[in-house]
C-alpha positions as a Markdown table, in Angstrom:
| # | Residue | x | y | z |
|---|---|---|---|---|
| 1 | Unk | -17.8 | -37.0 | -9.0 |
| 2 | Unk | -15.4 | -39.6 | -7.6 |
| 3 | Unk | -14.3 | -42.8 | -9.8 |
| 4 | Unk | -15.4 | -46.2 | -8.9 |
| 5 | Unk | -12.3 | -48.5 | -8.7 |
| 6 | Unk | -13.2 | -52.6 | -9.2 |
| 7 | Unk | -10.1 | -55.2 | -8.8 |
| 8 | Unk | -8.8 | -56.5 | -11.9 |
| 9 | Unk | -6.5 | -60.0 | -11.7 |
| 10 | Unk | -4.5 | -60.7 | -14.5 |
| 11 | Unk | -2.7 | -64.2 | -14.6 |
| 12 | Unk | 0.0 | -65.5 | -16.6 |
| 13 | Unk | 2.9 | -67.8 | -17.6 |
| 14 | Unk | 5.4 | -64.8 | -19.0 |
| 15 | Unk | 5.6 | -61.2 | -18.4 |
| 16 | Unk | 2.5 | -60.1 | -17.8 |
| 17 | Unk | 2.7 | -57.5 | -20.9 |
| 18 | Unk | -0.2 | -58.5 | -23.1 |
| 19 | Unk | -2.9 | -58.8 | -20.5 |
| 20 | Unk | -1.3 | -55.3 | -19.0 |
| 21 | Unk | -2.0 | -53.7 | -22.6 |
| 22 | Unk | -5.3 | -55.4 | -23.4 |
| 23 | Unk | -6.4 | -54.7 | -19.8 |
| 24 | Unk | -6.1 | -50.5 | -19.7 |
| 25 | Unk | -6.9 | -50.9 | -23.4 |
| 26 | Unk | -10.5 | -51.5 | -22.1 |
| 27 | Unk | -10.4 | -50.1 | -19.0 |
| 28 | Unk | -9.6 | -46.4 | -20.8 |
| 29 | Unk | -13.2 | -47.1 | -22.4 |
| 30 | Unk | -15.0 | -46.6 | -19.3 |
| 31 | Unk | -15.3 | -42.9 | -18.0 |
| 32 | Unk | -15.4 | -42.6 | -13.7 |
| 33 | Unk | -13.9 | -46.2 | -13.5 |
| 34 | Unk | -10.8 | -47.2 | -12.3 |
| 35 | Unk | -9.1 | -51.3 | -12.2 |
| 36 | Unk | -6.7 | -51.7 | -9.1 |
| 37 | Unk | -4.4 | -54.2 | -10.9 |
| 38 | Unk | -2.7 | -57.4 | -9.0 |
| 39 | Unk | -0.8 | -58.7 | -11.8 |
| 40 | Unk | 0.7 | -62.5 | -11.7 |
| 41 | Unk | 3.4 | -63.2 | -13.7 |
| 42 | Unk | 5.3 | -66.5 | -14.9 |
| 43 | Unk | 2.3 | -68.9 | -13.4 |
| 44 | Unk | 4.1 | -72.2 | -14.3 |
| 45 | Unk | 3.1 | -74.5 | -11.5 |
| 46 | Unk | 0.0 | -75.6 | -9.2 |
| 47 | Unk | 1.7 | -73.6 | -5.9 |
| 48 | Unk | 2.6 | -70.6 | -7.9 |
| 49 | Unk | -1.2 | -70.6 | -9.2 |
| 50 | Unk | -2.7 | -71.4 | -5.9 |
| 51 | Unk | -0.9 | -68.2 | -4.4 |
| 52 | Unk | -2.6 | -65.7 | -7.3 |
| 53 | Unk | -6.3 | -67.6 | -6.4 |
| 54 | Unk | -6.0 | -67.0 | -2.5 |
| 55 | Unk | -5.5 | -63.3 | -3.5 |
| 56 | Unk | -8.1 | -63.3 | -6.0 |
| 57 | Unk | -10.6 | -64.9 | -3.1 |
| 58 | Unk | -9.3 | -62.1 | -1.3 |
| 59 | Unk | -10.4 | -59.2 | -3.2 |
| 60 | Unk | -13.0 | -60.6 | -5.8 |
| 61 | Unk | -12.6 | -59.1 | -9.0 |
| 62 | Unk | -12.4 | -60.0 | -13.1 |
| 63 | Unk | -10.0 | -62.2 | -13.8 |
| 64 | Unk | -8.2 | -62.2 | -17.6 |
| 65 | Unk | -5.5 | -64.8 | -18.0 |
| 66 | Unk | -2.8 | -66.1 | -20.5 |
| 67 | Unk | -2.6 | -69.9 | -19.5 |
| 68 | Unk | -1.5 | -72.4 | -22.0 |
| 69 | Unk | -1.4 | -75.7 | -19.6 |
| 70 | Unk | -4.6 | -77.7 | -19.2 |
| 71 | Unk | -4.6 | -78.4 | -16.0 |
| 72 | Unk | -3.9 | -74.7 | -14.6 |
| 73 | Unk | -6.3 | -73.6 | -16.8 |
| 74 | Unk | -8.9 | -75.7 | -15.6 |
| 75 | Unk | -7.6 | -75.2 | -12.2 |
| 76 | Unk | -8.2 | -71.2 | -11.9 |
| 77 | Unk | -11.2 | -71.4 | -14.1 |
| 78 | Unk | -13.1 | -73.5 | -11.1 |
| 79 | Unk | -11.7 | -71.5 | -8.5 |
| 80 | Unk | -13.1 | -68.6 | -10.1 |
| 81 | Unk | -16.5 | -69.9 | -10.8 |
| 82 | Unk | -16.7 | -70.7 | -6.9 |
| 83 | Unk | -15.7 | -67.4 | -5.8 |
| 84 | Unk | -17.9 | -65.8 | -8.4 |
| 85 | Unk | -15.1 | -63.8 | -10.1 |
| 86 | Unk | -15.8 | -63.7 | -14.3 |
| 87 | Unk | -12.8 | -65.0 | -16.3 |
| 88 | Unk | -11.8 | -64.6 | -19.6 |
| 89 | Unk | -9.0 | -66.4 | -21.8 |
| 90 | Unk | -7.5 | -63.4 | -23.2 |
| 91 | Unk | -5.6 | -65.1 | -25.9 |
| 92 | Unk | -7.9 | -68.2 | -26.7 |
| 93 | Unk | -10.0 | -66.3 | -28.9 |
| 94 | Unk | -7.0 | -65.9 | -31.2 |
| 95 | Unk | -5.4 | -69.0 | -30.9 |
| 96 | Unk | -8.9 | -70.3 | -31.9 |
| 97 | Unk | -9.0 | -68.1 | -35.1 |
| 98 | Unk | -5.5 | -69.1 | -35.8 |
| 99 | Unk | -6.5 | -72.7 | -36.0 |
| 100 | Unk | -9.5 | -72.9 | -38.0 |
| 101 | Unk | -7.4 | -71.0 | -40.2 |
| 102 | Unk | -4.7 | -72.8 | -40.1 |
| 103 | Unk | -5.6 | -76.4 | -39.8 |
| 104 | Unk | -3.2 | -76.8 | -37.3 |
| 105 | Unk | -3.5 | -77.2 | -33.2 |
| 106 | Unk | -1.6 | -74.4 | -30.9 |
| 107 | Unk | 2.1 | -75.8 | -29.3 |
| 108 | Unk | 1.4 | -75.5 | -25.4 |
| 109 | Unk | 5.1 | -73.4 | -24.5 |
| 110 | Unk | 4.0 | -71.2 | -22.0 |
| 111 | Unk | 5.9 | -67.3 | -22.7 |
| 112 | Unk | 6.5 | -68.5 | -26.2 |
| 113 | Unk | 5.8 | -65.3 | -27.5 |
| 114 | Unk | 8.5 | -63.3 | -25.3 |
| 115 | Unk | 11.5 | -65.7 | -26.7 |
| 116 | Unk | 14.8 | -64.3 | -27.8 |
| 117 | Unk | 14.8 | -63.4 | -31.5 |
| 118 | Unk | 15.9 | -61.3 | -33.9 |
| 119 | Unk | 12.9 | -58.8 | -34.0 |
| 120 | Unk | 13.6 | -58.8 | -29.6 |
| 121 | Unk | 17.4 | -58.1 | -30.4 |
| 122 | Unk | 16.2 | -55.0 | -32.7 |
| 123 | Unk | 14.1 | -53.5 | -30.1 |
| 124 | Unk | 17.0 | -53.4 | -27.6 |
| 125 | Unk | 19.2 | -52.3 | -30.3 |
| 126 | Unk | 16.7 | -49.5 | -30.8 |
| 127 | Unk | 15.9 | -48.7 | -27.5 |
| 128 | Unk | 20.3 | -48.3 | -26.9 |
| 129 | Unk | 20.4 | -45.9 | -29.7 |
| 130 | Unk | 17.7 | -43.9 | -28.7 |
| 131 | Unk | 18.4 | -43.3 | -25.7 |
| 132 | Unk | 22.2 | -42.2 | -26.0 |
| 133 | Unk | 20.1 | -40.1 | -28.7 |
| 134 | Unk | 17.9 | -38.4 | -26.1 |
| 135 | Unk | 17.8 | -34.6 | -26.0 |
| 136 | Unk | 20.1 | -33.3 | -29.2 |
| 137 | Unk | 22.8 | -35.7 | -28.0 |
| 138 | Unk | 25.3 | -37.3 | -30.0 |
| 139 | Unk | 24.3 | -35.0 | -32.9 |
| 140 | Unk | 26.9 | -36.2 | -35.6 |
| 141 | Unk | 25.2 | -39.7 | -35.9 |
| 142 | Unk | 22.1 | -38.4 | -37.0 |
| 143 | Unk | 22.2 | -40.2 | -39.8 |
| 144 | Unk | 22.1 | -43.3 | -37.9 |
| 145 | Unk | 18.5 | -42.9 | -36.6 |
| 146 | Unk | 15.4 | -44.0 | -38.3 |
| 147 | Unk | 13.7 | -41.5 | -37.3 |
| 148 | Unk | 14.2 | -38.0 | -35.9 |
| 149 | Unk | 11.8 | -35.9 | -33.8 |
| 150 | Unk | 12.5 | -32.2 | -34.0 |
| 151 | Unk | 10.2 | -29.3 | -31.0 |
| 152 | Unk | 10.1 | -27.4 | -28.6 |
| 153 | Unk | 10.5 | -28.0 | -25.1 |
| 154 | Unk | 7.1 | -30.3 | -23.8 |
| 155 | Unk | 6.3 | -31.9 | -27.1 |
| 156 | Unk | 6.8 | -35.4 | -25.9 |
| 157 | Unk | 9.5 | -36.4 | -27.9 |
| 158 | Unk | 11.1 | -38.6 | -25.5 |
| 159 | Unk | 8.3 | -40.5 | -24.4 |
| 160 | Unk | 7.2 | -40.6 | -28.1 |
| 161 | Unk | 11.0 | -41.3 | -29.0 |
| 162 | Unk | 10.9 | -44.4 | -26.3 |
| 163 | Unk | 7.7 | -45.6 | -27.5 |
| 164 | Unk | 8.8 | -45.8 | -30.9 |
| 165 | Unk | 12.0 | -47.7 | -29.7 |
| 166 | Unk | 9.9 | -50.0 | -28.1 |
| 167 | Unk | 8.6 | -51.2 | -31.9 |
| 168 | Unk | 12.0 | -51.2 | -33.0 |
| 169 | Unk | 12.5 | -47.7 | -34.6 |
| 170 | Unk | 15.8 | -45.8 | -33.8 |
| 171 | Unk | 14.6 | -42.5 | -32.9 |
| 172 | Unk | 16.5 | -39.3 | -32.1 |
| 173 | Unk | 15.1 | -36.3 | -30.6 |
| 174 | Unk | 16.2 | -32.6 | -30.6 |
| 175 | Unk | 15.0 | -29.8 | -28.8 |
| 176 | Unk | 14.2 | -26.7 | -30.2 |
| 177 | Unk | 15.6 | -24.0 | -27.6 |
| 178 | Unk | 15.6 | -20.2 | -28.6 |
| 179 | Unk | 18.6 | -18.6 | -29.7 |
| 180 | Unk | 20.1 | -22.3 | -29.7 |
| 181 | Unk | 20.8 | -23.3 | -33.3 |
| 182 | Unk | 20.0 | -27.1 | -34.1 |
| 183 | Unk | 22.4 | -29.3 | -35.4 |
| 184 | Unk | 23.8 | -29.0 | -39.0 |
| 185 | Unk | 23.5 | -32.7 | -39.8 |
| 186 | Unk | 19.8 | -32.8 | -39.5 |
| 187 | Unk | 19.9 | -30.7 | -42.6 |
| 188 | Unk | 21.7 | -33.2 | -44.6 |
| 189 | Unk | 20.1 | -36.5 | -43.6 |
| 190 | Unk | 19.4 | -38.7 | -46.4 |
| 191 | Unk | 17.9 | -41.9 | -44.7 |
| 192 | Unk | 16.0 | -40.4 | -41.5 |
| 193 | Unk | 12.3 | -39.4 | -41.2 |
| 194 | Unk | 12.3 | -35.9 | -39.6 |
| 195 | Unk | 8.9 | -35.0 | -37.9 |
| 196 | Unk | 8.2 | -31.9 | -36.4 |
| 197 | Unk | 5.9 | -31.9 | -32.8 |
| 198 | Unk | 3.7 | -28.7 | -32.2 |
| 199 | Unk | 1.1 | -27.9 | -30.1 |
| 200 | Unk | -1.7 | -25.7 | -28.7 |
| 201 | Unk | 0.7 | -22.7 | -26.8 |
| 202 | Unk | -1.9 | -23.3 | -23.9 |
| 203 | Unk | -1.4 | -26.6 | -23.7 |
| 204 | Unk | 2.7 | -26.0 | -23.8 |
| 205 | Unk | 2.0 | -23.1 | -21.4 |
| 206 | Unk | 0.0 | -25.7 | -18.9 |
| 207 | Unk | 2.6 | -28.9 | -19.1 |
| 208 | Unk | 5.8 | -26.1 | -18.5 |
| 209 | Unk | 4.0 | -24.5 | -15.7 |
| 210 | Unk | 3.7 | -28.0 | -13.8 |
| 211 | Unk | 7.1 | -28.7 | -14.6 |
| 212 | Unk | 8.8 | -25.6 | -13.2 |
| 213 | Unk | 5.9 | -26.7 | -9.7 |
| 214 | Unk | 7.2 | -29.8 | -9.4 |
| 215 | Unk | 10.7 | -28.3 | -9.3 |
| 216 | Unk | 9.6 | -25.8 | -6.9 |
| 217 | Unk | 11.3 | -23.1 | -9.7 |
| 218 | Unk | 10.4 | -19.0 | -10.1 |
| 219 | Unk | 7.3 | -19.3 | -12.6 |
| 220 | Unk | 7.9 | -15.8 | -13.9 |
| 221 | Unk | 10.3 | -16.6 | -16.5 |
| 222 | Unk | 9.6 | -16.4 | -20.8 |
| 223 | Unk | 9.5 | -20.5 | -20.7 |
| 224 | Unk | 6.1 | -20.3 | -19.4 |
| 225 | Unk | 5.1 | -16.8 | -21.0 |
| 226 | Unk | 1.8 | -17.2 | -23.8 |
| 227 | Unk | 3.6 | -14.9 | -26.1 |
| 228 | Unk | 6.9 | -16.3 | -25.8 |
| 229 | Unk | 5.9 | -19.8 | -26.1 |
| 230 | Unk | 3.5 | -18.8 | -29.2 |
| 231 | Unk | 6.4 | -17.1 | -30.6 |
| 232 | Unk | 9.0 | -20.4 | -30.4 |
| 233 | Unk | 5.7 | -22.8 | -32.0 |
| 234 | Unk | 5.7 | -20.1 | -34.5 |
| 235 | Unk | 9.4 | -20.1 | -35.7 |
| 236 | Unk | 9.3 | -23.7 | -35.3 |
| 237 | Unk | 6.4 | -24.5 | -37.5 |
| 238 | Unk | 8.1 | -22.3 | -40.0 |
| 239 | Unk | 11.7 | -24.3 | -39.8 |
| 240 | Unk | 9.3 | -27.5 | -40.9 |
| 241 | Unk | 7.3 | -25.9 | -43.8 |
| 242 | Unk | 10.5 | -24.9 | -45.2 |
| 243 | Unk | 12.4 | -27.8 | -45.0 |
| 244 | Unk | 9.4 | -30.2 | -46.0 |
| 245 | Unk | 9.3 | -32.1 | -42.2 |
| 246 | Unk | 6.0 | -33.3 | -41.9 |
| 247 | Unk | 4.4 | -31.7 | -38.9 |
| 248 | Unk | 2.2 | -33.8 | -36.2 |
| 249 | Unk | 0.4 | -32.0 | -33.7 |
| 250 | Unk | 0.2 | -33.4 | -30.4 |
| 251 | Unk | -2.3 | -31.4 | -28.3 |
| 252 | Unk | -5.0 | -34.2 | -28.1 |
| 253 | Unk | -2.7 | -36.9 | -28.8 |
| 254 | Unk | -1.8 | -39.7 | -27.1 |
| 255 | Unk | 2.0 | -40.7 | -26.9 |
| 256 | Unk | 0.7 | -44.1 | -28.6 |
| 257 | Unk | -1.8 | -42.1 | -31.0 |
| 258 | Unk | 1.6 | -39.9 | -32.0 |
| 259 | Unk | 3.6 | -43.0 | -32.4 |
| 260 | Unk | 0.9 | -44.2 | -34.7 |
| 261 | Unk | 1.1 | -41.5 | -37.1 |
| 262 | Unk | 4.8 | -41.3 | -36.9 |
| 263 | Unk | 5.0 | -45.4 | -38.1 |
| 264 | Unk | 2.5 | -44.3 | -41.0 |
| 265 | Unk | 4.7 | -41.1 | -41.6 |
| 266 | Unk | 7.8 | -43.5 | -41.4 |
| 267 | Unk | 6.4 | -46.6 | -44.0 |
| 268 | Unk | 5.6 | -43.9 | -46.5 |
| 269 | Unk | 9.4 | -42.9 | -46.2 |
| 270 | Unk | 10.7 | -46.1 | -46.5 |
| 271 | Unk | 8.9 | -47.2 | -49.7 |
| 272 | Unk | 9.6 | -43.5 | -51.2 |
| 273 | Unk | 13.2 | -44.3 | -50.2 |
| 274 | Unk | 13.4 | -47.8 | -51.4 |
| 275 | Unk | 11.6 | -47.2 | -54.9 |
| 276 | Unk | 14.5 | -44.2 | -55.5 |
| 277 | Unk | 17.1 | -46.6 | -54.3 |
């Protein structure tokens, strides 16, 4: 059965990001339906806005925004209503809840939320470290790293390892590689959460085989062998039972959904490690 693709217009005065996010958010709730995204970012002025509602005209569609100035506001909400496109204030909702809470009316500073600050400063901090830490490198600074993602090959450990970087997490990842010993120092760590990534060997199998297509490599090789690959899970599974490394398995898991449970994993670790401090 094909999918049914719809256009989806998403307006705003910074990046972009949220209304990405909250967009496939939704979108990933609706099975055979696809959004073709024209995204519109740093909408500051009537020309700038009038450019995004010729293309909306264009290709009708929904339209979600993150407008903070009246008068653009008001602007693309009409022009919507005339071509017939629903709209939705993405953020208004909250803003609203903020205020009755509050007491207090929103400051109109379009991209307020990406501004330079400390917790922005931690993320690129996090994202440098992890990414010098990619792949078992720069083992000796291990103890450097928040947290530390230990599998075999295909595990998603640098996608989850990025991902956790983007929340401001130093992560290091190491692969598991047979016959390859893993670093020392990951045995002596005192600060670092290490995690262990498994899955399904048919699932490893699958992801390897793909890999070794797209490289156009000989597929007959023990990387992509069932027993082979069942063998490595094995022996790695057993390296984290023995050493206490919680394990996460990551055969139906999203990257975000592993993330998730790594964060838990991680806030558990830092209040054990803060109440024996």
């Amino acid at each position: 059965m094909g999918r049914n693709y719809f256009h989806l217009h998403l307006v705003s005065d910074a990046t972009g990001e949220t209304l990405i996010a909250v967009s496939r958010a939704a979108a990933a709730q609706f099975q055979g339906v696809a959004s073709i995204e024209h995204v519109y970012p740093l909408i500051r002025t009537r020309a700038q806005l009038d450019r995004a509602i010729a293309e909306i005209e264009a290709s009708p569609g929904i339209v979600l925004y993150t407008l903070v100035d009246a008068e653009l506001t008001e602007r693309l909400e009409s022009a919507c209503a005339a071509i017939g496109s629903p709209y939705l204030s993405v953020m208004q909702p909250i803003f609203s809840l903020f205020q009755s809470y509050l007491g207090t009316a929103q400051t109109s500073r379009p991209g307020a939320q990406h501004m330079l600050n400390a917790e922005y400063f931690r993320r690129i901090d996090a994202l440098n470290f992890t990414m010098m830490h990619d792949d078992g490198q720069l083992p000796e600074n291990l103890e450097l790293a928040d947290v530390i993602l230990l599998g075999v090959s295909r595990t998603s450990k640098t996608p989850t390892s990025i991902y956790l970087a983007n929340r401001g997490i130093k992560t290091a990842n190491i692969p598991m590689v047979p016959n390859v010993p893993i670093p020392n120092a990951i045995f002596s760590v005192k600060n670092a959460l290490v995690v262990g990534l498994v899955a399904s060997p048919e699932r490893i199998v699958q992801i390897r085989q793909n890999r070794l297509l797209s490289l156009n490599v000989d597929t007959e090789t023990p990387y992509v062998d069932r027993m082979s690959v069942a063998e490595e899970l094995a022996q790695s599974r057993r390296l984290f039972s023995e050493n206490g490394w919680p394990t996460i398995d990551v055969t139906r898991r999203s990257i975000e959904e592993t993330a998730a449970a790594i964060l838990d994993l991680y806030r558990e670790h830092r209040m054990k490690f803060i109440a024996q401090a």
